[in-house]
C-alpha positions as CSV (number, residue, x, y, z in Angstrom):
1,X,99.3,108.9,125.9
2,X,101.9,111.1,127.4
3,X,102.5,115.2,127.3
4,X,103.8,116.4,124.6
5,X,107.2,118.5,124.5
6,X,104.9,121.3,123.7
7,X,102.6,121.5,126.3
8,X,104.8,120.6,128.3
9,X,106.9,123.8,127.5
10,X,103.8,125.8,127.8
11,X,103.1,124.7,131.5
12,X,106.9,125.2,132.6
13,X,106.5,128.9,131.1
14,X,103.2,129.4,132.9
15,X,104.7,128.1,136.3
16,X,108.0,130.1,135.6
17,X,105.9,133.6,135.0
18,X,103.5,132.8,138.4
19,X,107.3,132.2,140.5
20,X,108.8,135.7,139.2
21,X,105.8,137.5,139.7
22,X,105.7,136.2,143.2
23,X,108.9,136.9,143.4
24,X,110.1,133.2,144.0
25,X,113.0,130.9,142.9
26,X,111.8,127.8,141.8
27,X,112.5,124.7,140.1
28,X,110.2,123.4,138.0
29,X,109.8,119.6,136.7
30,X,107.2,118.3,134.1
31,X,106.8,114.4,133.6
32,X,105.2,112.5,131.4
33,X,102.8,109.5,132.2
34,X,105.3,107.2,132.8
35,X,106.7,109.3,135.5
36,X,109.6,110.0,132.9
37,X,111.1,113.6,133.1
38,X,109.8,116.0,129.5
39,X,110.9,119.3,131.1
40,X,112.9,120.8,133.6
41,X,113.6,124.7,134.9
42,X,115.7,125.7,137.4
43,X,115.1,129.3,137.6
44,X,118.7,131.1,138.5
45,X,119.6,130.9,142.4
46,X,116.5,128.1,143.0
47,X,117.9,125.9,145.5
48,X,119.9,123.0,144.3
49,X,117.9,120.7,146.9
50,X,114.3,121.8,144.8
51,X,115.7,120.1,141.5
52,X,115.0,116.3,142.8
53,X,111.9,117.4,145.7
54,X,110.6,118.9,142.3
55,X,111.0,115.5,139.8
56,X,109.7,113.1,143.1
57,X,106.8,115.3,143.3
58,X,105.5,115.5,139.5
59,X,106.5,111.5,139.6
60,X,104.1,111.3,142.8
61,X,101.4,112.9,141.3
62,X,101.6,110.8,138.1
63,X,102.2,107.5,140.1
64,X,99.1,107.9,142.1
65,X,97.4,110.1,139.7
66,X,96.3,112.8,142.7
67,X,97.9,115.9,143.8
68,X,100.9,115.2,146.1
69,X,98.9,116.9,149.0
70,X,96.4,114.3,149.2
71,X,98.7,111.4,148.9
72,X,99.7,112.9,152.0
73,X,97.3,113.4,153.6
74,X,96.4,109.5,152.9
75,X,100.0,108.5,154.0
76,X,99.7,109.7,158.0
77,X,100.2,107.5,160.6
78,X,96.7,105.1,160.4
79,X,95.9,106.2,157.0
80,X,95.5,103.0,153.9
81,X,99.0,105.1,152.2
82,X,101.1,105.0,155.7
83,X,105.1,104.7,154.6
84,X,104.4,104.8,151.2
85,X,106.9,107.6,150.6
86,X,109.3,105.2,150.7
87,X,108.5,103.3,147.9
88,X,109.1,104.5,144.6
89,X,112.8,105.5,145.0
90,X,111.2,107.9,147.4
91,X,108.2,110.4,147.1
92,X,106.9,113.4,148.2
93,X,104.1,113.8,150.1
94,X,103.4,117.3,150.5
95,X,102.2,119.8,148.3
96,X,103.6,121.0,145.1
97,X,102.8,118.2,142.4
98,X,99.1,118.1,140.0
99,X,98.6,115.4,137.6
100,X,97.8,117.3,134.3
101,X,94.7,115.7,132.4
102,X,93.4,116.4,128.8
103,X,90.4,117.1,127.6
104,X,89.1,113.7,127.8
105,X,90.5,113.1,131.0
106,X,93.0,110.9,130.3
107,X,96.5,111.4,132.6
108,X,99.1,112.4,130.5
109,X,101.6,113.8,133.0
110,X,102.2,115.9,136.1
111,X,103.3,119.2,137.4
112,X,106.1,119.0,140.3
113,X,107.3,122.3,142.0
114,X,110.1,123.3,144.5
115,X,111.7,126.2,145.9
116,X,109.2,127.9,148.5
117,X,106.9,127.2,151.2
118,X,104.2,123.9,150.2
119,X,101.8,126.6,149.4
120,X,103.8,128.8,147.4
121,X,104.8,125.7,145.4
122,X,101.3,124.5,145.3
123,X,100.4,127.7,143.6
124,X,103.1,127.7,141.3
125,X,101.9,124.0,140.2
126,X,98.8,124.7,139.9
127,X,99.5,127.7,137.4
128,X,101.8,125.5,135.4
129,X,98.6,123.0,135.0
130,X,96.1,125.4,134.5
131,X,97.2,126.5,131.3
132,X,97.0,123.2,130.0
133,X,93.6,122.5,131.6
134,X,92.1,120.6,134.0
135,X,93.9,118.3,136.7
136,X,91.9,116.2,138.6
137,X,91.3,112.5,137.4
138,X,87.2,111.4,136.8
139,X,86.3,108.4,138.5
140,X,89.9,108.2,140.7
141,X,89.2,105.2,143.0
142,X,90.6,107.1,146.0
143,X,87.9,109.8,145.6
144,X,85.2,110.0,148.5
């Protein structure tokens, strides 16, 4: 099942009205559960470098199905993830990139934001998601 054009409107609009009231420029990438992009927003004078960190970060959290954050925090030097940002095309590993989950928790596509500090993109994300629902995957076989 993958996000539809809809929703995935409604979480771009969400993330874009969080950015202006923080007063942030931001781009802002929603794919579907194939990692496959559904919606983009480049809010005007959002740095031209944010447009691919924000695709490689939605794909991230789709590809692993976790927030971008912890497959970082997995992918440090003696962690089970080590180099794995390489793969892929490339990844991101820092915050800024929520699976989005439906109601019956299946993944149906992620969040990826760029354009600020890792928590100002985190929080941007994670208003995008919110207004779609929940964003953590049940049962995720890297949870402790």
């Amino acid at each position: 099942m993958h996000i539809t054009i809809e929703n995935a409107v409604k979480a771009v609009e969400a993330a874009r009205k969080a950015a202006v009231k923080a007063g942030l420029k931001m781009c802002i990438a929603i794919v579907d559960s194939g990692g496959n992009l559904k919606a983009f927003h480049r809010m005007d004078d959002a740095w031209v470098g944010s447009i691919d960190i924000a695709i490689k970060k939605a794909k991230t959290a789709v590809f692993f199905m976790m927030p971008t954050g912890e497959v970082g925090k997995l992918s440090q030097p003696g962690k089970p993830l080590y180099g794995i940002e390489v793969s892929n095309e490339g990844l991101i590993t820092f915050p800024g990139g929520l699976p989005i989950v439906d109601e019956e928790g299946v993944l149906v596509g992620a969040i990826g934001v760029s354009g600020s500090t890792v928590e100002d993109d985190d929080a941007v994300a994670r208003a995008g998601a919110k207004i779609l629902g929940v964003t953590d995957i049940p049962e995720h076989p890297w949870r402790t």
